[in-house]
C-alpha positions, 0 to 999 in steps of 0.5 A: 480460525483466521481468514485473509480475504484478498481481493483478485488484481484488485485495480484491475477487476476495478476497472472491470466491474464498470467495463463488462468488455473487458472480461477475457482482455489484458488489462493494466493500471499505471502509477502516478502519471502513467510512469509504470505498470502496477496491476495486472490482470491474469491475462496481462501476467500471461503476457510476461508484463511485470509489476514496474515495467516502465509504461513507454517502454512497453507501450508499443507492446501494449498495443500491440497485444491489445492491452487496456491501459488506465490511470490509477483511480484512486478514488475508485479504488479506494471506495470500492475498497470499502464495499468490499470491506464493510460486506466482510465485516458483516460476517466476521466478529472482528476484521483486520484490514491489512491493506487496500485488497486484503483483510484478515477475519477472526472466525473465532466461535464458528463451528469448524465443520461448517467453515468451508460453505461459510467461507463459499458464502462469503466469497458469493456475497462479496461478488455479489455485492461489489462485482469483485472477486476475492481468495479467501484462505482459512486456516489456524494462524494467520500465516497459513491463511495468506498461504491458503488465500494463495492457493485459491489463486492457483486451483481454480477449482476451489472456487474461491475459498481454501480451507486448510485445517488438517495438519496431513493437508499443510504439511502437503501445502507447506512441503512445495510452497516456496520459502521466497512466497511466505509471508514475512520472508522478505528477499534478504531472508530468502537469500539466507535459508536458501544458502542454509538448503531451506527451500520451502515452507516446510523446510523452514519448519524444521529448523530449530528455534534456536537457529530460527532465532539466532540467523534471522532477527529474533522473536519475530522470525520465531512467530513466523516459524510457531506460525507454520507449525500450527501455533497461532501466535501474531495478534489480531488487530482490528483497529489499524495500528499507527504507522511508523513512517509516512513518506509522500512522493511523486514522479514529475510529468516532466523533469524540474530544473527550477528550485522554486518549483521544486521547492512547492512541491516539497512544501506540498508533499510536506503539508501531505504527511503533517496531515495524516501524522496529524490525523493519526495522532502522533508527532515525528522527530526526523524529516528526511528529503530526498529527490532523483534525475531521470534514471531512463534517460541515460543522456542527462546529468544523473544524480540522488541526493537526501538527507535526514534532519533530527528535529530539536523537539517532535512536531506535526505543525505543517508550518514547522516541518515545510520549513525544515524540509525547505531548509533541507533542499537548499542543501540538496539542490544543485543547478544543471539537474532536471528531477523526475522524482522527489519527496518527503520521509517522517520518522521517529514517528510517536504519540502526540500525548505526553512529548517532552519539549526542550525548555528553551523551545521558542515555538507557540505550540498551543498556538500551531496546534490551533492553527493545525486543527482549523486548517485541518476542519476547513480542508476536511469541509472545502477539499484538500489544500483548500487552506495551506501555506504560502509556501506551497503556490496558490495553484499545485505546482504539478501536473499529473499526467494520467491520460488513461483515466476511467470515470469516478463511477461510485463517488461522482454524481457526474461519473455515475454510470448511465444505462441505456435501455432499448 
């Protein structure tokens, strides 16, 4: 059996746990710089805001309605993350973190009769724990636990924990649970098995493997279908697998006309992904650059431009990939533009281990990857950016905007929390 536990509006019962006044109240969390909004609580869904509802756009509505509006705090989320996370794996003998808010669990081994009160258990202890209320869905393929994990969302009455195990149960749940929701099925997908009269999960079931294979790509898409069917067939991974692509970007507090400050901020978000290429061991062979006008202010000049450069040999030198990413802005810049929106793409992304190099590379790599490595253990001890290159300014070139933002409660001795008694 697996389970996916997946925290409820995860920023916002963040924000919650250190503002008990905030229970009952509309709550929304903005993105870099307060551009748009990107959680929700219950009542902020019920209100009709959508994910990516631009903020000053429905500002006046927000306040409106009473809404309570914070920055993204990154840092607490992310070391509230990891409360919740490690109190998961103490029950489970192997976790899988998919993402921020959700974690699959292997519960291979525990009795299945006793799997609904564990799961309670575990739901229990994770509030407890960290205040922050989690879904939890068991079933017998990790597909069927994400769509377990959902229903708890919707029957409150399940407190929390769905155990779906009973094959006469998941083809109830699959017969109304939309094909659109299943995890996997992106839009494109949807678009197609709605045309071939495949509205559910169980309709999706009953195609063929054949047609399943043949109109959607292949073996993944017939994982996903033996999935459904009861057949546990997507591995389980509990050490992270490395990413394919690392993409760092920002929206600008405001537009950027001037190159020079265009180019720092490429030349920072460059350093930012060689970093975690870096840390995750692998090279990349394309960078691609990519930046953006104002798309809300209609009045202005509008334009996107980006474009993809394939490295003559894969690197994770900071000092080579600013320099080709700065190469490929010059070619993307005009004057008379004021960008809201930039930033920087590696791909072709692989093990930094055996890279065949082209004999007539002019580059010390000993040499950058010595470089790479101290510069990597001073920001590592000082803080991010501590050490860069000059390229980047001896200040960020931005400034972020985020007006909204609640205290660093759990990793600040300055933030940490006070308590008053009477």
């Amino acid at each position: 059996m697996y389970g996916l536990a997946d925290c409820n509006n995860f920023y916002a019962s963040c924000e919650r746990m250190f503002a008990p006044d905030l229970n009952g109240r509309p709550v929304v969390v903005l993105s870099n710089n307060d551009g748009c909004i990107i959680a929700r609580s219950d009542e902020a869904k019920a209100l009709g805001l959508k994910m990516g509802d631009a903020y000053f756009q429905q500002a006046a509505f927000l306040r409106q309605n009473n809404v309570a509006v914070f920055s993204s705090n990154l840092e607490l989320y992310g070391d509230m993350s990891t409360r919740v996370m490690n109190t998961l794996k103490s029950y489970s003998p192997a976790t899988e973190v998919y993402s921020i808010d959700e974690s699959f669990m292997d519960f291979t081994g525990i009795d299945p009769a006793t799997l609904r009160d564990f799961g309670l258990e575990i739901v229990q202890r994770v509030k407890k724990n960290t205040g922050i209320p989690i879904s939890l869905g068991i079933a017998p393929t990790k597909t069927l636990a994400k769509i377990a994990s959902k229903l708890c969302k919707q029957y409150p009455k399940l407190a929390g924990c769905c155990y779906m195990h009973r094959p006469e149960d998941i083809e109830k749940v699959l017969r109304r649970f939309p094909i659109g929701d299943v995890w996997g099925i992106g839009r494109r997908f949807e678009k197609k098995l709605l045309a071939a009269n495949v509205a559910t999960a169980y309709d999706f079931t009953q195609l063929s493997p054949e047609w399943v294979r043949l109109n959607m790509g292949g073996i993944t898409a017939l994982r996903m279908w033996k999935e459904l069917r009861g057949e546990a067939c997507i591995g389980f991974d509990d050490m992270p697998q490395p990413k394919q692509q690392i993409r760092t970007s920002r929206t600008f507090h405001n537009d950027v006309s001037d190159y020079g400050e265009l180019h720092r901020n490429i030349a920072l978000f460059t350093a930012t992904s060689a970093e975690k290429l870096r840390k995750q061991q692998s090279v990349c062979g394309e960078i691609r650059v990519f930046i953006l006008t104002n798309r809300h202010r209609p009045d202005k000049p509008q334009s996107y431009e980006n474009a993809l450069l394939k490295l003559p040999n894969p690197t994770d030198s900071t000092i080579e990939l600013v320099k080709y990413a700065g190469k490929i802005l010059r070619d993307l810049y005009s004057k008379g533009y004021g960008y809201k929106r930039a930033g920087v793409v590696l791909s072709d992304i692989r093990s930094n281990e055996g890279v065949q190099i082209n004999m007539f590379d002019p580059i010390d790599r000993d040499k950058h990857t010595r470089i790479m490595a101290v510069m990597d253990a001073l920001n590592k001890t000082y803080g991010r950016n501590k050490i860069s290159l000059a390229t980047q300014g001896a200040t960020p070139p931005y400034r972020m905007n985020r007006e909204h933002l609640s205290q660093r409660y759990t990793t600040s001795w300055d933030d940490i929390i006070q308590v008053k008694a009477m």
